[in-house]
LOROLO-842660 format. One record per residue: residue in one letter; residue number from 1; x, y, z of N, C-alpha, C, O, CB in turn. Coordinates in pm, whole numbers. Glycine has a CB too. Layout:
<marti "a"; NUM; <X; Y; Z>; <X; Y; Z>; <X; Y; Z>; <X; Y; Z>; <X; Y; Z>>,
...
This chain:
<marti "x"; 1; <10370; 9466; 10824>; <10270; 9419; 10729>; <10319; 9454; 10588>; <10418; 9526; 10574>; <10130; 9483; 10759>>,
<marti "x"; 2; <10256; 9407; 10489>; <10309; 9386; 10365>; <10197; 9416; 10256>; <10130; 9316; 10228>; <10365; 9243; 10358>>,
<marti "x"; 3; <10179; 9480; 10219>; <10040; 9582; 10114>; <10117; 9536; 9967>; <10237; 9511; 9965>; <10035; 9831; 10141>>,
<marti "x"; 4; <10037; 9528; 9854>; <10048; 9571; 9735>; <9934; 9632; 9654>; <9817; 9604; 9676>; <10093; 9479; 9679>>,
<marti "x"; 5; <9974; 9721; 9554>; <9848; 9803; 9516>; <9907; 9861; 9354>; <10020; 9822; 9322>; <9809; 9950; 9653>>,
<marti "x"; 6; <9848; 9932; 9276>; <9896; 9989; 9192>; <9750; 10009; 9069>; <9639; 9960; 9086>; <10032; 9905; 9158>>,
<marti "x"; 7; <9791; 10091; 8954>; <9747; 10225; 8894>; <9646; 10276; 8952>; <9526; 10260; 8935>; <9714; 10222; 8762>>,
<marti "x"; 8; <9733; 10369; 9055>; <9673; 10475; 9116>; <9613; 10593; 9063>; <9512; 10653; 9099>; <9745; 10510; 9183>>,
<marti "x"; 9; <9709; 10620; 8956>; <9679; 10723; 8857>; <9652; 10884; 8930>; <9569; 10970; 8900>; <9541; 10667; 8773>>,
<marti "x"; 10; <9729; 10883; 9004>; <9678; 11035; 9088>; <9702; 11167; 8976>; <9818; 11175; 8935>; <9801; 11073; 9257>>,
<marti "x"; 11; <9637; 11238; 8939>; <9582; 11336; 8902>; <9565; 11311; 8774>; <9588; 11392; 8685>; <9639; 11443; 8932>>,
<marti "x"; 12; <9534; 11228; 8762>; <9464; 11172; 8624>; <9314; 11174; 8600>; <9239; 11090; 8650>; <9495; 11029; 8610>>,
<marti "x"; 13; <9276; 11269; 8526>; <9107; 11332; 8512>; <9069; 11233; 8441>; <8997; 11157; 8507>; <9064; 11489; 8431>>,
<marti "x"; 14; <9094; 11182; 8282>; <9080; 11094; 8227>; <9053; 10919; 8300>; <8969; 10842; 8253>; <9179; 11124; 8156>>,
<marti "x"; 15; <9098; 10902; 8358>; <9096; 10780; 8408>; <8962; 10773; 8484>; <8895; 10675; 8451>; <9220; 10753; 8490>>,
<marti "x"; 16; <8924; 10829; 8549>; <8780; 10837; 8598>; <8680; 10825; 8530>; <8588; 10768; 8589>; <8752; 10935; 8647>>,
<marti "x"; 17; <8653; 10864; 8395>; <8560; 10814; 8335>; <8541; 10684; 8247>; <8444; 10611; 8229>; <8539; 10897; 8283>>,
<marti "x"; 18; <8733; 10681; 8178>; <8785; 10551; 8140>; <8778; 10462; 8179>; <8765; 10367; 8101>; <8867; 10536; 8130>>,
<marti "x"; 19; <8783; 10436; 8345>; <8775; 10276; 8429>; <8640; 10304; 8491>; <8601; 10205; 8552>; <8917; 10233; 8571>>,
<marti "x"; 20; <8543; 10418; 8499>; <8426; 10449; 8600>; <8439; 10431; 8753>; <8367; 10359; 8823>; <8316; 10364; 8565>>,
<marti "x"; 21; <8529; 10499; 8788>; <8588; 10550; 8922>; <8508; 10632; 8960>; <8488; 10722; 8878>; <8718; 10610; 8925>>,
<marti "x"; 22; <8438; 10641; 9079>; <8349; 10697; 9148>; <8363; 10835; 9217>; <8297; 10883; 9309>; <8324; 10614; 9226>>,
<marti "x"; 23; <8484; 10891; 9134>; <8464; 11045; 9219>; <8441; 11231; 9065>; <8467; 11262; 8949>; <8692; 11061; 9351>>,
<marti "x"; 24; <8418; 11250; 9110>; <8337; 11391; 9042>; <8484; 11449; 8980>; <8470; 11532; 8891>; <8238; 11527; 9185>>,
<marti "x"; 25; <8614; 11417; 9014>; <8753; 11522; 9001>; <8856; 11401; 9018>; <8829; 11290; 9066>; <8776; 11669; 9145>>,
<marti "x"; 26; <8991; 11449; 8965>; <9138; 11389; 9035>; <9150; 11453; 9122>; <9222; 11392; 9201>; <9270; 11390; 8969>>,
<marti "x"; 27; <9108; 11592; 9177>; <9155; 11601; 9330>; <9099; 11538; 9440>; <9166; 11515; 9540>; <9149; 11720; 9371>>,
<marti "x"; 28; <8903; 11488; 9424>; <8868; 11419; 9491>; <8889; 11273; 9480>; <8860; 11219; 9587>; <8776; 11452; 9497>>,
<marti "x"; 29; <8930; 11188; 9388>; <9002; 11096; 9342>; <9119; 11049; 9491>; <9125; 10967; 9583>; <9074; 11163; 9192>>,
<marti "x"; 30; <9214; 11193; 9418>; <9357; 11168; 9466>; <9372; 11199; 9667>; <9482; 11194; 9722>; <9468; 11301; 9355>>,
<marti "x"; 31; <9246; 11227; 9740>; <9203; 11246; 9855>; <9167; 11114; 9899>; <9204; 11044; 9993>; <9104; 11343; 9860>>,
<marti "x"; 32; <9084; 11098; 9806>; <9035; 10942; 9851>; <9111; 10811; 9846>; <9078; 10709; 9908>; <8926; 10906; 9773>>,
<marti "x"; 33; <9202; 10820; 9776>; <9281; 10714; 9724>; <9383; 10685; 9786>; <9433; 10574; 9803>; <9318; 10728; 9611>>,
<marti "x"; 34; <9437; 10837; 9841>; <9567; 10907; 10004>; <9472; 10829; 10128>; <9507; 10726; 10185>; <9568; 11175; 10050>>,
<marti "x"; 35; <9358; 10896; 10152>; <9274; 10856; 10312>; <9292; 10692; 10325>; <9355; 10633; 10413>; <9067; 10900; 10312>>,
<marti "x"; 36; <9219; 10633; 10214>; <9245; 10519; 10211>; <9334; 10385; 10227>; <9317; 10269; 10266>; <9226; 10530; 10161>>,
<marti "x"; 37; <9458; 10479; 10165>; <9613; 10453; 10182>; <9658; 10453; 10365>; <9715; 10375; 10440>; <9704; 10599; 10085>>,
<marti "x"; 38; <9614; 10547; 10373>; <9664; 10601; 10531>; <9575; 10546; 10625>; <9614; 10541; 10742>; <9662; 10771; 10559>>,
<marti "x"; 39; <9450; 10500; 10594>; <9406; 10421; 10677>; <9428; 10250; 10731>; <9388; 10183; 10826>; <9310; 10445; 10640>>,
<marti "x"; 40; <9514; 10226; 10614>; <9566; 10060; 10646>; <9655; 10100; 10627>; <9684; 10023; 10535>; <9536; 9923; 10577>>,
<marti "x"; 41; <9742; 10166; 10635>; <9873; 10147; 10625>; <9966; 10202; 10750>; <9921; 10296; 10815>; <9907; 10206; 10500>>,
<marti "x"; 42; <10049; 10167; 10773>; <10154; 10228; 10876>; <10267; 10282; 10856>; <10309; 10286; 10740>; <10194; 10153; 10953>>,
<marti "x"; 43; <10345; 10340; 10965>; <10488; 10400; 10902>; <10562; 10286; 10859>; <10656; 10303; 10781>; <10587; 10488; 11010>>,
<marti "x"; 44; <10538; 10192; 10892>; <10698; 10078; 10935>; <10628; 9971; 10833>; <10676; 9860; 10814>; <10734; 9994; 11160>>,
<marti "x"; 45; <10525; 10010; 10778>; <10448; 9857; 10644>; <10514; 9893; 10535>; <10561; 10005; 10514>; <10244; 9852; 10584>>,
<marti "x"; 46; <10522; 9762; 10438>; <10599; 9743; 10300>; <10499; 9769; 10220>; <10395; 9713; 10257>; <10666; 9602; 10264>>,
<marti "x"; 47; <10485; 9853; 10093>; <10403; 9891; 9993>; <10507; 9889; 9898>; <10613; 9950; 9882>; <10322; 10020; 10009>>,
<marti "x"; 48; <10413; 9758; 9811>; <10431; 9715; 9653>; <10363; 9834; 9555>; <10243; 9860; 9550>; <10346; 9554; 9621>>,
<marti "x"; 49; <10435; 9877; 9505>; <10336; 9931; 9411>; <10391; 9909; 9252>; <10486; 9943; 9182>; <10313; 10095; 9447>>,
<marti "x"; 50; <10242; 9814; 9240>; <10297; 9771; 9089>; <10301; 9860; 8969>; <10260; 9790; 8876>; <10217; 9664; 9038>>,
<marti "x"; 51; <10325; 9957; 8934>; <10285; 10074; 8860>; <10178; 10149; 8859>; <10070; 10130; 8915>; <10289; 10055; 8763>>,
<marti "x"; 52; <10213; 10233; 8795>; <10108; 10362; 8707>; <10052; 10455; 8830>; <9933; 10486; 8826>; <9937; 10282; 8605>>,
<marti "x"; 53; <10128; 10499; 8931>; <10148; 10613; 9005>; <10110; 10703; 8955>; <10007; 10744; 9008>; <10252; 10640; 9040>>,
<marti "x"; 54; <10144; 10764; 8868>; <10086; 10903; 8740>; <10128; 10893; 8658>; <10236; 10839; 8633>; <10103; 11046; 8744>>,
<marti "x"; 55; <10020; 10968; 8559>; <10102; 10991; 8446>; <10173; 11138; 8457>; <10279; 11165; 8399>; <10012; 10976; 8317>>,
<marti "x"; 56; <10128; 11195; 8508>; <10204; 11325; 8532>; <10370; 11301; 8611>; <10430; 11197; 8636>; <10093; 11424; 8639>>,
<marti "x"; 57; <10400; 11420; 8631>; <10569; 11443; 8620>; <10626; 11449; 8758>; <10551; 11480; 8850>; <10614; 11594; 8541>>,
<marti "x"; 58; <10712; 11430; 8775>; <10820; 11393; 8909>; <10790; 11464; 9045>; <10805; 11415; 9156>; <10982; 11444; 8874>>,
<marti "x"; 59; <10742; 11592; 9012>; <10667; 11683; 9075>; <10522; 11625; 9171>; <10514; 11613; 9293>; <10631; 11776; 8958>>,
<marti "x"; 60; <10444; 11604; 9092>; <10292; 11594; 9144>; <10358; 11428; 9187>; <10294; 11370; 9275>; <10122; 11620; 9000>>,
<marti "x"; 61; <10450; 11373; 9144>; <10469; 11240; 9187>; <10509; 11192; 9363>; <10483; 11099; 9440>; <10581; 11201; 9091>>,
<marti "x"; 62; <10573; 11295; 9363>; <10667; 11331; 9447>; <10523; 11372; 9587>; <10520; 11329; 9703>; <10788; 11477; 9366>>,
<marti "x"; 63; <10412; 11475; 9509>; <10367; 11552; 9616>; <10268; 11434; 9670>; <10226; 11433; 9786>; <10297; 11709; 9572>>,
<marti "x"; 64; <10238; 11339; 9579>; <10183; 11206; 9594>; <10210; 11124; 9725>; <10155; 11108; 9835>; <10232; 11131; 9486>>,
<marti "x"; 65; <10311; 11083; 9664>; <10392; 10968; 9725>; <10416; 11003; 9851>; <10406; 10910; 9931>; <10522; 10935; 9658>>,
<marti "x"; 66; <10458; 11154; 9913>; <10489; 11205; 10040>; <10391; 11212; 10121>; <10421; 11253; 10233>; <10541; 11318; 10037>>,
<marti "x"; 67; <10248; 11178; 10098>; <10152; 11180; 10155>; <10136; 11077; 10195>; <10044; 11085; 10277>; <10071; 11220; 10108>>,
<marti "x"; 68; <10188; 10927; 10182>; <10143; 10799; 10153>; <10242; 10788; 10279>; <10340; 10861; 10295>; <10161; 10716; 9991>>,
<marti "x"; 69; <10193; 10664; 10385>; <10278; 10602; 10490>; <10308; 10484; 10429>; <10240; 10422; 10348>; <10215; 10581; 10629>>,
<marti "x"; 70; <10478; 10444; 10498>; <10494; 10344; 10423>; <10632; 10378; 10375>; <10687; 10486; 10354>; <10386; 10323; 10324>>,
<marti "x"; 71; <10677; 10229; 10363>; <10839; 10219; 10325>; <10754; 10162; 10173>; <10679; 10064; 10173>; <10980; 10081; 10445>>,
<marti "x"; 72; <10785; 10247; 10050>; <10735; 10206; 9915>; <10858; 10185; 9807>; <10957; 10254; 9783>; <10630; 10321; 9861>>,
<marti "x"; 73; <10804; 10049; 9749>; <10873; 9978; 9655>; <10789; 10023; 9508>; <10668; 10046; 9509>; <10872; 9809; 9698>>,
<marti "x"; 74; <10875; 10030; 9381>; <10806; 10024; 9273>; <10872; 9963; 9182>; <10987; 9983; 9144>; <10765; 10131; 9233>>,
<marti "x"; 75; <10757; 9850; 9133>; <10769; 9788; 9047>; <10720; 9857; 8871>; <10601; 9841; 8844>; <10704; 9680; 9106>>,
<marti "x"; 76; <10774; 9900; 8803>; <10771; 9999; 8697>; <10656; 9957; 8606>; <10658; 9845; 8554>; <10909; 10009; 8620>>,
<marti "x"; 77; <10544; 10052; 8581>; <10439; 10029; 8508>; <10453; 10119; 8342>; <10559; 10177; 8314>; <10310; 10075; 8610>>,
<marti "x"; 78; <10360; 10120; 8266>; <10388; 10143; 8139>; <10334; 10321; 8124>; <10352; 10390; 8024>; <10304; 10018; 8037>>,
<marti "x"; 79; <10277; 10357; 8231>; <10275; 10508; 8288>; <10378; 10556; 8408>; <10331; 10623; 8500>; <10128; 10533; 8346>>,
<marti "x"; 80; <10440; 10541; 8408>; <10580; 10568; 8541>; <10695; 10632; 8489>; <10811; 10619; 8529>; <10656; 10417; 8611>>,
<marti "x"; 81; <10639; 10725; 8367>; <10783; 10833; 8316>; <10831; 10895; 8435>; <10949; 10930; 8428>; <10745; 10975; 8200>>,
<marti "x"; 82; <10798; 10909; 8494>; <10809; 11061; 8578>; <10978; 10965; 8681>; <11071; 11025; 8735>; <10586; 11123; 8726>>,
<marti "x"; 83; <10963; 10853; 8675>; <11050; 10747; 8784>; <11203; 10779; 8691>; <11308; 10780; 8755>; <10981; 10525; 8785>>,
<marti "x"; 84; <11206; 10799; 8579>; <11308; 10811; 8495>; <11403; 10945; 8481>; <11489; 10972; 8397>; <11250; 10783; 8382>>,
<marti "x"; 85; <11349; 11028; 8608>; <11398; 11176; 8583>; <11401; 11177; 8711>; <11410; 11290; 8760>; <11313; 11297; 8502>>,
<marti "x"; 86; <11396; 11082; 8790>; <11438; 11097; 8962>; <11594; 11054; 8961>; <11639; 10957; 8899>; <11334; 10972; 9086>>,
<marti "x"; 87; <11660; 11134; 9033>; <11832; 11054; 9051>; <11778; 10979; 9147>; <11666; 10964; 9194>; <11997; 11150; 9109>>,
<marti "x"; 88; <11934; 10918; 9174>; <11964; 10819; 9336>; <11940; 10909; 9435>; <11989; 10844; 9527>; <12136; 10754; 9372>>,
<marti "x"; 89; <11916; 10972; 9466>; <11901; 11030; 9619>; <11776; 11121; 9617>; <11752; 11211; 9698>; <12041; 11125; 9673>>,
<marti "x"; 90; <11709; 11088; 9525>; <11501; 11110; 9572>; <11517; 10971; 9594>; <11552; 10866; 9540>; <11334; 11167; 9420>>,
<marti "x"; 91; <11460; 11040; 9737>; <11434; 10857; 9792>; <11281; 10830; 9817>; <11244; 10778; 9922>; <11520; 10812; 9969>>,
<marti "x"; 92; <11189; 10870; 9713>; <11070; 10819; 9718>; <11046; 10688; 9734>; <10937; 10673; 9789>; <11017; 10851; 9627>>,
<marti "x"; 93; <11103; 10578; 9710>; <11126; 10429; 9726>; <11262; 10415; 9763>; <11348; 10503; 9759>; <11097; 10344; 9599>>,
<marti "x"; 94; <11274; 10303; 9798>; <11336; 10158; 9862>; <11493; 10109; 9719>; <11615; 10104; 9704>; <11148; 9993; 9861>>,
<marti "x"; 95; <11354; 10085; 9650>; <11371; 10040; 9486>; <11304; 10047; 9386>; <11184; 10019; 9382>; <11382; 9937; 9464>>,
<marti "x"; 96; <11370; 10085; 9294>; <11262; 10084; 9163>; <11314; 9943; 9058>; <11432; 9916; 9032>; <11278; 10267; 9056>>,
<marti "x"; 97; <11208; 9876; 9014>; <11254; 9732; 8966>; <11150; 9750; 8820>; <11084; 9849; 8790>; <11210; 9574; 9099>>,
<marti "x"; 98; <11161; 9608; 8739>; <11076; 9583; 8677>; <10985; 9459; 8654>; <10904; 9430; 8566>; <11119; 9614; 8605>>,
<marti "x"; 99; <11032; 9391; 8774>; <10999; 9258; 8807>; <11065; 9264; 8900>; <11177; 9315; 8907>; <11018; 9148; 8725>>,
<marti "x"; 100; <10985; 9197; 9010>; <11042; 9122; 9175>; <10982; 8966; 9226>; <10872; 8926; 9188>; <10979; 9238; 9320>>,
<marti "x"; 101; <11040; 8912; 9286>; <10960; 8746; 9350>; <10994; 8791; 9493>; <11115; 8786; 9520>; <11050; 8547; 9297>>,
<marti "x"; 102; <10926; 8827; 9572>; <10927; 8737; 9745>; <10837; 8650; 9771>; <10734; 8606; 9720>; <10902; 8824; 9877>>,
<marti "x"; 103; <10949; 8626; 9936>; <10869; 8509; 9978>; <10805; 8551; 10073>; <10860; 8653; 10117>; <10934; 8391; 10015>>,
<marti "x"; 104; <10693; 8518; 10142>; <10656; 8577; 10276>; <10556; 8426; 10299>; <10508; 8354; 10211>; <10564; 8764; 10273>>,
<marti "x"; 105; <10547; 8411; 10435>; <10508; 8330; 10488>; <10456; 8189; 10395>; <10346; 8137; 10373>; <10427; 8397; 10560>>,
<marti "x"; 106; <10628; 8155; 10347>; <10648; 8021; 10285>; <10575; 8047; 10124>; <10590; 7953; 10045>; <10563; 7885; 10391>>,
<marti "x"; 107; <10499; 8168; 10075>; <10433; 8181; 9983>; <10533; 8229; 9902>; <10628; 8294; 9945>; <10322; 8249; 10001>>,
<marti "x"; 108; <10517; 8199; 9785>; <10592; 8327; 9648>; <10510; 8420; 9655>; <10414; 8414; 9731>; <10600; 8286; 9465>>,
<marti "x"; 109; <10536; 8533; 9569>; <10474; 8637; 9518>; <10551; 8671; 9394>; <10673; 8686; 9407>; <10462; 8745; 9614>>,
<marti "x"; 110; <10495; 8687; 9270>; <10563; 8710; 9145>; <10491; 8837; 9131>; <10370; 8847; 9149>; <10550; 8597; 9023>>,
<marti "x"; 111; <10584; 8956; 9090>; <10531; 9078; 9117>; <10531; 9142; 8945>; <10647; 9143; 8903>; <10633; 9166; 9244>>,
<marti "x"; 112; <10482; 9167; 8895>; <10511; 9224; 8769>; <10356; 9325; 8748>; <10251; 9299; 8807>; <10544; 9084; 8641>>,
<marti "x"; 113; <10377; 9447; 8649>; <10289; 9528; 8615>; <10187; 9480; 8565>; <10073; 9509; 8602>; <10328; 9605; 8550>>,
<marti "x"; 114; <10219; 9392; 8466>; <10129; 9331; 8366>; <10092; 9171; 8427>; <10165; 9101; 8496>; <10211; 9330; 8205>>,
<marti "x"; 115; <9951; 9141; 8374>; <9994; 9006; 8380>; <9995; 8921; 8273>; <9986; 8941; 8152>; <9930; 8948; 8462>>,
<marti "x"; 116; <10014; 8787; 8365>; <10130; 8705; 8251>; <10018; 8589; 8270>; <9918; 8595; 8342>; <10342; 8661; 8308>>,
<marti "x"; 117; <10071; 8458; 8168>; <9989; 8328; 8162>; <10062; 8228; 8246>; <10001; 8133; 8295>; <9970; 8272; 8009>>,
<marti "x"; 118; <10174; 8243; 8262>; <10261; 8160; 8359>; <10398; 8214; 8423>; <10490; 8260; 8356>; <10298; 8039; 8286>>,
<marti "x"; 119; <10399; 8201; 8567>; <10493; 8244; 8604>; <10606; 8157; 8708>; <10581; 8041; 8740>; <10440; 8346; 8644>>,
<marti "x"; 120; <10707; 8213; 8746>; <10813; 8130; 8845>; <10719; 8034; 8904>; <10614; 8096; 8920>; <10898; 8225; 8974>>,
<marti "x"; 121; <10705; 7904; 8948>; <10669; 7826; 9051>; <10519; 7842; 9016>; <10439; 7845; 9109>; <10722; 7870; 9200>>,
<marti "x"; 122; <10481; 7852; 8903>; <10358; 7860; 8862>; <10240; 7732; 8887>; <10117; 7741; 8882>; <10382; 7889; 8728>>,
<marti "x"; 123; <10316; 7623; 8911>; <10308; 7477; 8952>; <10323; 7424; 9113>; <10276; 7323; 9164>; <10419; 7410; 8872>>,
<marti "x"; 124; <10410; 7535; 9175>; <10407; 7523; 9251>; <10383; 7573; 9404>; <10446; 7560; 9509>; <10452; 7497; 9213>>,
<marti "x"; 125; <10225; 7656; 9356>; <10138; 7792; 9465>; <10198; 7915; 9432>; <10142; 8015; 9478>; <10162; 7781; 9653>>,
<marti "x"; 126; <10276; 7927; 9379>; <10292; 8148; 9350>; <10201; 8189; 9329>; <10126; 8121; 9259>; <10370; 8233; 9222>>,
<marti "x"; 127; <10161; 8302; 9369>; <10101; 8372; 9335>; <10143; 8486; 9261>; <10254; 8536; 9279>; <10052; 8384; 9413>>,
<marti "x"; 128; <10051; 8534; 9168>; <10122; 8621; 9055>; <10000; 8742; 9069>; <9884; 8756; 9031>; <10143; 8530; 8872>>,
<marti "x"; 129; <10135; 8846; 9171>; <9999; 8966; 9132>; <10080; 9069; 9052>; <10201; 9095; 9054>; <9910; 9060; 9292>>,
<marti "x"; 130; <9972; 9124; 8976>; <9974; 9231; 8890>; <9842; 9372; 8877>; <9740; 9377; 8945>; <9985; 9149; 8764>>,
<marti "x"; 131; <9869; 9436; 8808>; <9795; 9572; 8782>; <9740; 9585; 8641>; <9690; 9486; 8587>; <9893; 9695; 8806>>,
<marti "x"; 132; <9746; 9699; 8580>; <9758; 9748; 8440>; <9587; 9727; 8389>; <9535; 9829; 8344>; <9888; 9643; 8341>>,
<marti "x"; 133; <9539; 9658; 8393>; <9398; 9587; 8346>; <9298; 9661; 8373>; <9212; 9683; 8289>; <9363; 9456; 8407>>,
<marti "x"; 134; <9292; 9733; 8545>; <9150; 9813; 8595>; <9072; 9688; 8605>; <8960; 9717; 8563>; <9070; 9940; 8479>>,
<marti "x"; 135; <9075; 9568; 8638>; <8959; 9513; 8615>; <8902; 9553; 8749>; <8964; 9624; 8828>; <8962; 9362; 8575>>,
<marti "x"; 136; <8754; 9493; 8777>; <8676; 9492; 8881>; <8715; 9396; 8938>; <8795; 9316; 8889>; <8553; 9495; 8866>>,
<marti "x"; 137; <8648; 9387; 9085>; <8694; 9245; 9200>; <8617; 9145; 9138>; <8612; 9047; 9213>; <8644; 9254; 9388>>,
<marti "x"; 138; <8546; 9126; 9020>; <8469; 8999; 9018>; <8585; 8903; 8923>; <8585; 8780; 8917>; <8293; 9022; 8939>>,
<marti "x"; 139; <8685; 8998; 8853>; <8825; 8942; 8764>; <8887; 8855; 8877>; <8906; 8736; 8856>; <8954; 9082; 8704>>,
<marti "x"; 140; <8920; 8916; 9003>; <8998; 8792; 9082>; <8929; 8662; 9167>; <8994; 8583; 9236>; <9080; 8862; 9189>>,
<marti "x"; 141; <8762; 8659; 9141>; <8666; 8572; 9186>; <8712; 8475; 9105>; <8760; 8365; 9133>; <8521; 8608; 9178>>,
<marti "x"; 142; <8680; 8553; 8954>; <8663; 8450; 8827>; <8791; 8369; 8839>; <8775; 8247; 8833>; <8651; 8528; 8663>>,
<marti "x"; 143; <8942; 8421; 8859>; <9062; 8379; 8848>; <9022; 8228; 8977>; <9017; 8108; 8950>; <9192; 8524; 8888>>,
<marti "x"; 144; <9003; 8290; 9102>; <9004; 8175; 9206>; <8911; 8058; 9156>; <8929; 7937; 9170>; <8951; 8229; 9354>>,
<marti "x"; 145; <8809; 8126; 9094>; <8739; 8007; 9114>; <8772; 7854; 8948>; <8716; 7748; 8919>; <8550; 8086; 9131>>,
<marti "x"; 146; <8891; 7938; 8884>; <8928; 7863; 8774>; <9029; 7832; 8856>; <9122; 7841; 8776>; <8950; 7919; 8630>>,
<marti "x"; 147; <9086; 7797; 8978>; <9216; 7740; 9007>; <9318; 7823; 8993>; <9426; 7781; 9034>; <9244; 7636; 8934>>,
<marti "x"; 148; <9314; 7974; 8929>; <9411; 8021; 8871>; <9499; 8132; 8996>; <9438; 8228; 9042>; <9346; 8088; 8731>>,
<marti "x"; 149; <9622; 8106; 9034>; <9655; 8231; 9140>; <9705; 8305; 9097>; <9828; 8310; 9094>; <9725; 8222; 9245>>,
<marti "x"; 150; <9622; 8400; 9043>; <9672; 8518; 8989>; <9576; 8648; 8995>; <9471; 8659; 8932>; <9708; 8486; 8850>>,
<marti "x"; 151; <9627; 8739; 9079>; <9533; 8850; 9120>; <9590; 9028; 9088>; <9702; 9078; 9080>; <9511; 8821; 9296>>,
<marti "x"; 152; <9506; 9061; 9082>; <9492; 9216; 9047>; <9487; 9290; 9149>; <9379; 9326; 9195>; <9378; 9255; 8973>>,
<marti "x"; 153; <9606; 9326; 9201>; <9601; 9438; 9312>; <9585; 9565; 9295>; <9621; 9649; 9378>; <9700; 9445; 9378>>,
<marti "x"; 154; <9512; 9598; 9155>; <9495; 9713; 9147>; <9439; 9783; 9201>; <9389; 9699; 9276>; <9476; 9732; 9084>>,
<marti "x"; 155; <9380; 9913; 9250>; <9299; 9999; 9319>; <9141; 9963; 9280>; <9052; 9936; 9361>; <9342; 10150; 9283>>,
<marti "x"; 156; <9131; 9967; 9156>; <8989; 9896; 9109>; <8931; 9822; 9152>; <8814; 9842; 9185>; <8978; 9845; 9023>>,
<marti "x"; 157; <8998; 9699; 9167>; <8984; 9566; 9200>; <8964; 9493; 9328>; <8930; 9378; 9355>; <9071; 9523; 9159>>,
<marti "x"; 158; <9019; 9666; 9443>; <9015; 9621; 9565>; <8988; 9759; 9680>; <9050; 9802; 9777>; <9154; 9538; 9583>>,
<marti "x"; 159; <8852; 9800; 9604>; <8816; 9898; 9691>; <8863; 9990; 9697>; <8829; 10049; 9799>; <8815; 9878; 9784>>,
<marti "x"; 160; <8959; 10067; 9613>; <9041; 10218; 9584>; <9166; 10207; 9734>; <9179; 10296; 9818>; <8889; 10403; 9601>>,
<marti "x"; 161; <9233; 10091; 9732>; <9282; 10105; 9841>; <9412; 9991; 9800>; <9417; 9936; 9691>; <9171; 10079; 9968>>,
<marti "x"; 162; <9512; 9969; 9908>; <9601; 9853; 9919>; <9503; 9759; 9932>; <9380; 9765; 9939>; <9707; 9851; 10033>>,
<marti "x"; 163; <9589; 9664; 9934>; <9545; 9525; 9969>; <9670; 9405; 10060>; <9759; 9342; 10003>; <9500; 9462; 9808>>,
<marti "x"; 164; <9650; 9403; 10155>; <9760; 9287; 10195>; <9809; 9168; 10180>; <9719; 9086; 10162>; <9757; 9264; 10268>>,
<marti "x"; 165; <9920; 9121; 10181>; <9953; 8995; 10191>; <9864; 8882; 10256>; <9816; 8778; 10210>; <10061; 9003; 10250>>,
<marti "x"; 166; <9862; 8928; 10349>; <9747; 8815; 10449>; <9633; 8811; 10444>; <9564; 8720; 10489>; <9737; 8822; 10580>>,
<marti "x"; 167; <9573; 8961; 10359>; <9425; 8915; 10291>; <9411; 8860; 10144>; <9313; 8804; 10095>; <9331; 9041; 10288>>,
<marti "x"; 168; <9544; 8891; 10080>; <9528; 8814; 9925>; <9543; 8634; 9948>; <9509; 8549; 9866>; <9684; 8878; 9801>>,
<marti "x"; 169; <9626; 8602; 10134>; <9633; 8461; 10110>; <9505; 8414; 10145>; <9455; 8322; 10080>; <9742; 8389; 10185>>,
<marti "x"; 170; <9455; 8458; 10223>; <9318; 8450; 10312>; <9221; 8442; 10163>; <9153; 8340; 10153>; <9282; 8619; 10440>>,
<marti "x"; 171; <9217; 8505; 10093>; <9168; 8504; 9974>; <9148; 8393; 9914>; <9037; 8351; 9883>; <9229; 8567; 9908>>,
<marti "x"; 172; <9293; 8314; 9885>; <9297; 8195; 9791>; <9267; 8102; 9904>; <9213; 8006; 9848>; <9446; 8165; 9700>>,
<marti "x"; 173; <9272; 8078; 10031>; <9242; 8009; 10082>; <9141; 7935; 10083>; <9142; 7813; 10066>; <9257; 8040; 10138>>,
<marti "x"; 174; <8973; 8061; 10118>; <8866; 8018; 10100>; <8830; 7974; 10008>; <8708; 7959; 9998>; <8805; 8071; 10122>>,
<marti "x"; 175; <8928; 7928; 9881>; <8864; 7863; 9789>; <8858; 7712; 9820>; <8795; 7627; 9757>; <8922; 7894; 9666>>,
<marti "x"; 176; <8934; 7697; 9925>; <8951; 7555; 9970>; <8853; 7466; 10080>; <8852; 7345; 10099>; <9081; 7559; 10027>>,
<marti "x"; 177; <8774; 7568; 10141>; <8694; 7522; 10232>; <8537; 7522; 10176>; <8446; 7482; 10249>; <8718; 7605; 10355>>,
């Protein structure tokens, strides 16, 4: 299976009151945000993560990420210092990128932190997910229901949790029936 998700923000106190995240602490935050993780996810599933892991340092990044199941990819967000002081052989990820496109079941996926107004195959069904924003799930209603495929896999946006491939297509689907 194939997850994408991102600004997780684990031990980030600030961010809880900034986006109105529903827990009392970053340690109860960063519990809930792990359980959640580990409950859809498997050893052998692909996790996108479009940035902003922490803002904190290589350390708490590290104690993060090792908690998380999952072969994890990162796509570099505009809080992801801590990725810049890892050598080649912390193998917390796969890859660290700043932009990626797959394909999975005949679909694109245009992967970037931010989002954009047009992307690869933008004409022709990609979907363009991104992070950075915090919006709420009613941001990727509004997007479907303007025609637009472009979604927010952020934690905000989708229940403090991943989100899959086959539920973001399942997603754009029902706009069709």
């Amino acid at each position: 299976m194939i997850y994408f998700t991102s600004d997780l923000h684990f031990y980030h106190e600030k961010i809880i009151a900034h986006v109105n995240r529903p827990f009392a602490n970053a340690e109860e935050m960063n519990r809930a945000l792990t359980e959640n993780w580990n409950s859809r996810v498997q050893p052998d599933d692909d996790v996108y993560i479009l940035g902003d892991v922490t803002l904190k340092g290589r350390r708490e990044a590290s104690a993060a990420l090792s908690q998380l199941r999952g072969r994890k990819y990162l796509i570099r967000g505009n809080h992801d210092g801590f990725e810049r002081k890892l050598d080649e052989t912390q193998t917390l990820f796969v890859w660290r990128k700043d932009y990626h496109e797959l394909v999975w079941n005949d679909r694109r996926f245009v992967l970037f932190h931010y989002p954009i107004v047009e992307w690869n195959e933008f004409f022709r069904g990609a979907i363009h997910l991104h992070g950075h924003q915090h919006n709420p799930p009613a941001y990727n209603e509004e997007n479907r229901a303007r025609g637009l495929l472009r979604y927010d896999v952020g934690v905000d946006a989708n229940g403090m949790a991943p989100v899959s491939a086959e539920e973001i297509l399942a997603f754009f689907e029902a706009s069709k029936t």
